[in-house]
Every structure is written in structure tokens, then in C-alpha cells.
C-alpha positions in Angstrom: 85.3 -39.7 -23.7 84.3 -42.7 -21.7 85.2 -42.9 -18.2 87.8 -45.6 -18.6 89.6 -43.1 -21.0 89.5 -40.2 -18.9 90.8 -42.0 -15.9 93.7 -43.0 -17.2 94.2 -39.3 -19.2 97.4 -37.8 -17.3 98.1 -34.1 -17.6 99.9 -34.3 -20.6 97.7 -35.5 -22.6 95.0 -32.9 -22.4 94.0 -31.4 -25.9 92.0 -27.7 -26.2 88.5 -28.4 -25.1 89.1 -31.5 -23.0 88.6 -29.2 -19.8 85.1 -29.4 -20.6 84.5 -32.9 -21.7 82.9 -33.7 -18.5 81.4 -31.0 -17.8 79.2 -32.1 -21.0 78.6 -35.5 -19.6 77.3 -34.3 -16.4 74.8 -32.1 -18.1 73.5 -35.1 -20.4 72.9 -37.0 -17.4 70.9 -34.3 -15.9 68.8 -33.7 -18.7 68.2 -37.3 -18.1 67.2 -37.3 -15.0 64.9 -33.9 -15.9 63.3 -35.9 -18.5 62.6 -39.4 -16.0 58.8 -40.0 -15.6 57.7 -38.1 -18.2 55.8 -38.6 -21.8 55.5 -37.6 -24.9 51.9 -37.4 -27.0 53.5 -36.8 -30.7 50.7 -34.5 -32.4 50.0 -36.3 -35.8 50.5 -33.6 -39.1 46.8 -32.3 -39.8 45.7 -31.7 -36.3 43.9 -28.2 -35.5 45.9 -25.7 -33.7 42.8 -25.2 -31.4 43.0 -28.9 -30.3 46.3 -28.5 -29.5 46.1 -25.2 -27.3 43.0 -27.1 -26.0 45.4 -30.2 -24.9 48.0 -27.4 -23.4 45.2 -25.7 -21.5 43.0 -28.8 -20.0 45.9 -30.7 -19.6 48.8 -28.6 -18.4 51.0 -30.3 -21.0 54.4 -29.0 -22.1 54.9 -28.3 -26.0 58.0 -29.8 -27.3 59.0 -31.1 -30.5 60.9 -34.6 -31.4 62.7 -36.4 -34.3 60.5 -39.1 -35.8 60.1 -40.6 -38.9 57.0 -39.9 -41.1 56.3 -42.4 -43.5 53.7 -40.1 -45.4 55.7 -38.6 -48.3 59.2 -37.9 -47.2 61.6 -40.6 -45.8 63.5 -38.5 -44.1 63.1 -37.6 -39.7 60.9 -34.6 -39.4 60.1 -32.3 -36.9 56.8 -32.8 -34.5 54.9 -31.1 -32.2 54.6 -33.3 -28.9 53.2 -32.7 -25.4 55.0 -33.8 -22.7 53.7 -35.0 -19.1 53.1 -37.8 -16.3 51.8 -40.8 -18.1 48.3 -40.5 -17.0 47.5 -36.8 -18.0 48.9 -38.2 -21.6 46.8 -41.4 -22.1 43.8 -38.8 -21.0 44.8 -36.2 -23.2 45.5 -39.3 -26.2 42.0 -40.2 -25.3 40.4 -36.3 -25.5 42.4 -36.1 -29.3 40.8 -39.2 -30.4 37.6 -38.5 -29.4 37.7 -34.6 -30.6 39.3 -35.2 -33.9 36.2 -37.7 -34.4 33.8 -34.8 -33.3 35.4 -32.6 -36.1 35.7 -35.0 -39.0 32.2 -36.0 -38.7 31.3 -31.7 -39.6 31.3 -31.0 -35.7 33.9 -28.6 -36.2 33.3 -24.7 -37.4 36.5 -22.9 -38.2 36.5 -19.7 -36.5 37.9 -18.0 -39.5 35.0 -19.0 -41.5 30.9 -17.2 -41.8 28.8 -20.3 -42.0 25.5 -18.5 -42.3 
């Protein structure tokens, strides 16, 4: 309901499940406010697991996911991981990614699940 609507609601006009109406808006707004100042680093499909608990651990990032369309394969919004923070811990943990998932596509990566010997 917008405000202007729900001013001018009188008593008889409330319907089953009105009573709450703003007690949803007032809870959007928070989550708003919760979410003000912070950023998300969306975690591209392919990236190691062990990059990302790295990010969580060096970073003190929070594990999230979001909407977003993926223009890969499917047309449709699909779920991604992202890691939220201030804006500075996320441009430094952009720049770690970039500069690890370099580090293991050029063979500097050993999986852990795998003998190399």
C-alpha cells in the first residue's frame, strides 16, 4: 500500500492481513538501511572453493548470494555466490581474485585432492 492509500484507509475498509501491511514496509526499510555502505563482489561460475574461503578468511567478507543474469548458456537470473563488505576491503579482495585466479590458470594451482608425484 502506498502511504497516500493508507492514510486515507478508514476502519472500515480494512481487509484480513492489512494489520500488517506496515509492519512489512517498516522492515523493508530496515533491511535498507542494514544493507547502506556495503558491497557486493559477485564470484564468477568456475572459481575454486579455496579462493573463496580464502577471500572470507583474509577479508572478513560476508557470503551472500544474488539474482543476476548469466549470459553463458541460460538466459534466465541465476543464483551467485557474492561477498559482501565496505567498499575498500572489496576492491582489495577484487584485486587478490584477479591476481590468484592468474596464479592458478598459469599451472600455479595443485588441487589438494590430487597426488602430483
Amino acid at each position: 500500500m502506498t502511504e497516500t492509500a493508507s492514510k486515507k484507509q478508514n476502519d472500515k475498509d480494512v481487509y484480513i492481513g492489512d494489520e500488517f501491511s506496515e509492519e512489512e514496509d517498516s522492515q523493508g526499510e530496515q533491511e535498507v538501511n542494514e544493507l547502506e555502505g556495503l558491497y557486493d563482489l559477485l564470484i564468477p561460475p568456475g572459481v575454486p572453493e579455496s579462493l573463496i574461503v580464502e577471500l572470507v578468511d583474509e577479508f572478513d567478507l560476508e557470503p551472500v548470494t544474488r539474482l543476476a543474469n548469466v549470459d553463458i548458456v541460460e538466459v534466465d537470473p541465476r543464483e551467485l555466490m557474492a561477498l559482501r563488505g565496505d567498499l575498500e576491503i572489496v576492491n582489495e579482495a577484487h584485486d587478490y581474485m584477479v591476481k590468484r585466479m592468474h596464479e592458478i590458470t598459469n599451472g600455479g594451482y595443485k588441487s589438494p585432492w590430487v597426488d602430483n608425484d
